[in-house]
ZAKOLBA-439632 format. One line per 5 residues: number of its first residue (from 1); for each residue y, x, z of N, C-alpha, C. Coordinates in steps of 0.1 Angstrom, whole numbers. Layout:
N
NUM = Y X Z Y X Z Y X Z; ... $
# end
This chain:
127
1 = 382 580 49 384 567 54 370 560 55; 366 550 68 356 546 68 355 533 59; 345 527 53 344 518 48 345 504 58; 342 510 68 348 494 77 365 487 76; 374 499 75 386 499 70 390 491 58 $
6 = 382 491 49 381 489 37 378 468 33; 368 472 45 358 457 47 367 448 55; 375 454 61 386 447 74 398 443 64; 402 449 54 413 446 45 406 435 36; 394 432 28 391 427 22 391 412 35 $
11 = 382 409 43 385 402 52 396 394 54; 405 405 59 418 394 63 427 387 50; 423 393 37 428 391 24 421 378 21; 410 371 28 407 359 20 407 352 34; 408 355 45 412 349 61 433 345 58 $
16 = 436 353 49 452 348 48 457 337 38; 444 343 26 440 329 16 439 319 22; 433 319 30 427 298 36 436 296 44; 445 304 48 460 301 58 470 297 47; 472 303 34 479 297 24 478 287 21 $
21 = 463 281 15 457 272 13 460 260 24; 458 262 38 462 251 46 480 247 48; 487 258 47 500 254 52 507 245 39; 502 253 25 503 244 14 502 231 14; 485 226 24 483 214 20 487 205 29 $
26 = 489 212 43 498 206 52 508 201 51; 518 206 41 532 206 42 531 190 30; 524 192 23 517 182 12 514 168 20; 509 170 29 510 156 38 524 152 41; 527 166 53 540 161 54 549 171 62 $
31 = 563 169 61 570 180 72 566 186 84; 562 176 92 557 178 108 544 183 106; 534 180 101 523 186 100 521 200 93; 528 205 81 534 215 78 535 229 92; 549 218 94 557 228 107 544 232 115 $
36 = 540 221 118 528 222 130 520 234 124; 513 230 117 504 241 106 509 255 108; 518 259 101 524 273 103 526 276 113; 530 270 124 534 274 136 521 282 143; 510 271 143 495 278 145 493 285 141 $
41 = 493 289 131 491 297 125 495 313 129; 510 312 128 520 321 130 510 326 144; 508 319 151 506 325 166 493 324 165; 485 327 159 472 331 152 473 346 144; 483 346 137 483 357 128 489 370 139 $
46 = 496 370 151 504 380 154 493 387 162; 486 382 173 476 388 177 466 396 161; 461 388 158 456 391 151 454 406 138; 469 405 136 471 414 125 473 426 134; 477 427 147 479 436 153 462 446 158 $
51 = 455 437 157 437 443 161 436 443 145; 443 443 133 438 447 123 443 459 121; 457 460 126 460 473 125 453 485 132; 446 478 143 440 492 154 428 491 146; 423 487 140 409 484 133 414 495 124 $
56 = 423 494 115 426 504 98 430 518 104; 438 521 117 440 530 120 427 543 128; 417 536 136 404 538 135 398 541 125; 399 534 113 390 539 108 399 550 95; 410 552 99 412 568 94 423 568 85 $
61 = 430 553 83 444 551 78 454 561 87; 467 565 77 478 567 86 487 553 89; 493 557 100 500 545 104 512 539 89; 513 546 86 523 542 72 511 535 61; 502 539 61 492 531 50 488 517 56 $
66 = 484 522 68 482 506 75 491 497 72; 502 499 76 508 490 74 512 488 63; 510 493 53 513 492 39 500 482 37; 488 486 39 476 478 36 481 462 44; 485 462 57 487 450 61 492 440 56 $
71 = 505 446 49 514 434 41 507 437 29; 503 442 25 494 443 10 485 426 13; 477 430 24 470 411 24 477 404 26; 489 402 27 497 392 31 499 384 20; 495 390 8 500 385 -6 490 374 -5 $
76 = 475 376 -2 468 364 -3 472 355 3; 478 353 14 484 338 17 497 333 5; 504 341 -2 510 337 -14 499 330 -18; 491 339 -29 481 335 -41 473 320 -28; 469 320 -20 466 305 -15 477 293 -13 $
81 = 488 295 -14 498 289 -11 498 282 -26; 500 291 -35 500 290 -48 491 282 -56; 480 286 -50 469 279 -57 466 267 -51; 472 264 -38 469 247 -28 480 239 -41; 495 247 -47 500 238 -53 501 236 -67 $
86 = 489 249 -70 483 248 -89 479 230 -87; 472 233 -76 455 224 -79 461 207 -75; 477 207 -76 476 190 -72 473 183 -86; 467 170 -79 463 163 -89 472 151 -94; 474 148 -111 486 141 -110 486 128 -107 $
91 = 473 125 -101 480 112 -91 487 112 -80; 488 129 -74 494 129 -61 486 136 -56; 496 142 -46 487 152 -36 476 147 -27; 471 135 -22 463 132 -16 451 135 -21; 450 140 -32 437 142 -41 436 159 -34 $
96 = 445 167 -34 445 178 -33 441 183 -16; 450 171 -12 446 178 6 433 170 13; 425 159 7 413 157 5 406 166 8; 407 180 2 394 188 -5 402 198 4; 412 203 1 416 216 11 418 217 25 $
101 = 418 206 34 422 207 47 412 206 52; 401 196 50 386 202 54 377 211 53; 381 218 35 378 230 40 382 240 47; 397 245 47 400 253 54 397 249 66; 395 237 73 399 237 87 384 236 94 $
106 = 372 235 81 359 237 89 358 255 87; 365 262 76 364 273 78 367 283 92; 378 278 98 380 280 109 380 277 121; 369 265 119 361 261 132 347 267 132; 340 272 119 330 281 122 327 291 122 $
111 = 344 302 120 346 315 128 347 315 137; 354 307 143 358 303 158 340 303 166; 334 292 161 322 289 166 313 304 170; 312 308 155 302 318 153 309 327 162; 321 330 161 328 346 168 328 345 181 $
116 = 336 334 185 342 330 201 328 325 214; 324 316 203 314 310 219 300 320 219; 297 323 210 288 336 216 294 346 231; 300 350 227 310 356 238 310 350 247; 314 339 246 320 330 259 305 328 267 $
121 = 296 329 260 281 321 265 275 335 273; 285 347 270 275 359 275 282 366 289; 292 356 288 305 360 299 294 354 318; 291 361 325 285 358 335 296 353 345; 309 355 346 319 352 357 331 346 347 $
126 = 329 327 349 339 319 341 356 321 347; 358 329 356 368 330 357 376 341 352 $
# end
């Protein structure tokens, strides 16, 4: 098995953390923002986990391990889920989603940044 396999599991295991971490602290604001939250999410994760699969299978998983490795990171959006509602503070959640929605949500504006617009800036034909 290649170690990129390896490096791609470790990845999406703390990329599912800061998705726990936000739906947690979403939901902490409030229902609708919650819903909203997951929902993005959800349609974030389906592409996604599917190029992690072709990623683990490349690099020399069998299809039964893959996907055994895939729901194996799934647990990190548990343990982030978990840990968005260790950490409320007992004045109230507002203390908690303070600190966690900015982070997660700059986390994922400078993957986006770093990953996406490079690309986009190398694309010669915008259509």
């Amino acid at each position: 098995l290649q170690i990129s396999g390896y490096l791609n599991l470790l990845a999406n295991t703390i990329d599912n953390f800061t998705h726990g971490l936000a739906v947690a602290a979403s939901f902490l604001v409030s229902r609708k923002v919650g819903l909203l939250t997951t929902t993005a999410i959800l349609l974030h994760e389906i592409p996604h986990e599917v190029g992690d699969f072709a990623i683990l299978l490349r690099a020399g998983f069998d299809r039964w391990s893959a996907a055994k490795m895939q729901l194996s990171t799934a647990l990190g959006g548990i343990l982030g889920t978990c840990f968005a509602i260790c950490a409320q503070s007992p004045k109230g959640a507002g203390e908690t989603v303070a600190w966690i929605l900015p982070f997660t949500s700059g986390g994922f504006l400078y993957i986006a940044l770093v990953n996406v617009v490079p690309d986009l800036l190398e694309e010669k034909n915008p259509w």
